[in-house]
C-alpha positions in Angstrom: 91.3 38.5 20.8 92.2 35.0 19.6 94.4 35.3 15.7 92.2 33.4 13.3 95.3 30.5 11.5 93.7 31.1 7.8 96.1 28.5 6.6 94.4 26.0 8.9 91.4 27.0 7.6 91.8 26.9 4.2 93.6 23.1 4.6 90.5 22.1 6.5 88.1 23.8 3.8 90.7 22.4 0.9 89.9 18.9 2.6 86.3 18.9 2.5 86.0 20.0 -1.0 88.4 17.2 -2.0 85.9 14.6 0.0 83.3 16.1 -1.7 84.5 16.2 -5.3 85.5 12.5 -4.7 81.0 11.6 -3.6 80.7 13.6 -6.8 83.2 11.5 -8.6 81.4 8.2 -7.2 78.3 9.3 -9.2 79.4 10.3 -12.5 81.0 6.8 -12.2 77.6 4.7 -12.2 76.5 6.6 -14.8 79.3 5.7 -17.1 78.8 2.2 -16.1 75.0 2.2 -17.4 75.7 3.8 -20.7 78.8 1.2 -20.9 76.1 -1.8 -20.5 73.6 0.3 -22.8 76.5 0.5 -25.4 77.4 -3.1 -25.3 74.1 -4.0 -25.3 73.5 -1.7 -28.7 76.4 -3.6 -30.3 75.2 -6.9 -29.4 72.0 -6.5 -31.5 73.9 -5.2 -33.8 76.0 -8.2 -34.5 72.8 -10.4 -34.3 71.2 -8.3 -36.9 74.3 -8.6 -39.5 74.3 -12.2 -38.7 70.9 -12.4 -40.0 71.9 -11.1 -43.2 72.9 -13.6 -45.9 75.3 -11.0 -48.6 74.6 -14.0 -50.9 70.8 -12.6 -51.2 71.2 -9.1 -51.5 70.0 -7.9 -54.5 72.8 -5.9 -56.2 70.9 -6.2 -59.6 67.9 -3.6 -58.0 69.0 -0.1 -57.8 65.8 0.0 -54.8 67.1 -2.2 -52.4 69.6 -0.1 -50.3 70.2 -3.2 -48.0 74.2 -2.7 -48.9 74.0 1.3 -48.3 72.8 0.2 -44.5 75.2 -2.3 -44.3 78.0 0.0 -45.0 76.4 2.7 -42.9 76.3 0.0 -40.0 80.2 -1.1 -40.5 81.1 2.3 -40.4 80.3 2.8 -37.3 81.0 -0.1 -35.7 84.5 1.3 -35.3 83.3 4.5 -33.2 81.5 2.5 -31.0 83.8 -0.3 -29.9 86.1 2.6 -29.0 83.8 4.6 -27.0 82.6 1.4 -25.5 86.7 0.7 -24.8 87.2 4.2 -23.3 84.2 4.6 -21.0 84.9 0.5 -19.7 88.7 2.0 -19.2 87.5 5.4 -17.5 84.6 3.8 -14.7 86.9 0.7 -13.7 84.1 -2.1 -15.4 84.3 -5.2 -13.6 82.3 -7.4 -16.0 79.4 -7.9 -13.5 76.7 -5.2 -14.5 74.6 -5.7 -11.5 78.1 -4.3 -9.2 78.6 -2.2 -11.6 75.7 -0.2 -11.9 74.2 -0.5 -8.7 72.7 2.6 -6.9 75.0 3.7 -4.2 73.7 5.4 -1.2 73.4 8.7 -1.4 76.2 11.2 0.2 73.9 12.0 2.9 73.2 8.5 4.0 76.7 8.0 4.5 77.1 11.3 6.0 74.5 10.7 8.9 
């Protein structure tokens, strides 16, 4: 009878799960890129919105007009936002160009076959 090398075995099986866990890896990635877009895309109405808003024409002198309450809610978290839009760019390697970015890879078993 032939000795089975376990050590080669588990190497070889360590090395597949490594390729694997790097496809996985790949897909997680385009993910982050879409919400990234999604995000930047949230904050840029955002910014269009406040620029709509003249502060000279709120009415302070109503106690029913809770246009400044929204505004401060808004401001408030801008903050959050740019940094989760920072850490996810940072995280998925963002290029700039959405359409790279966020384009549907082929699937593990095309590239297997």
């Amino acid at each position: 009878m032939s000795e089975i090398n376990f050590k080669l075995l588990y190497e070889e099986e360590k090395k597949k799960v490594d390729f694997l866990q790097k496809k996985i890896d790949s897909f997680d990635l385009q993910g982050k890129a879409k919400l990234y877009y999604s995000l930047n895309r949230n904050m840029s109405d955002l910014s269009d919105m406040l620029d709509g808003i003249d502060l000279t024409k709120v009415n302070m002198d109503d106690p029913k007009d809770k246009t400044m309450e929204r505004l401060k809610m808004i401001w408030a978290s801008v903050k959050p936002l740019v940094e989760t839009i920072s850490l996810i760019g940072a995280s998925s390697g963002i290029t700039g160009n959405e359409e790279k970015d966020t384009a549907r890879k082929g699937s593990f078993l095309d590239s297997a076959l």
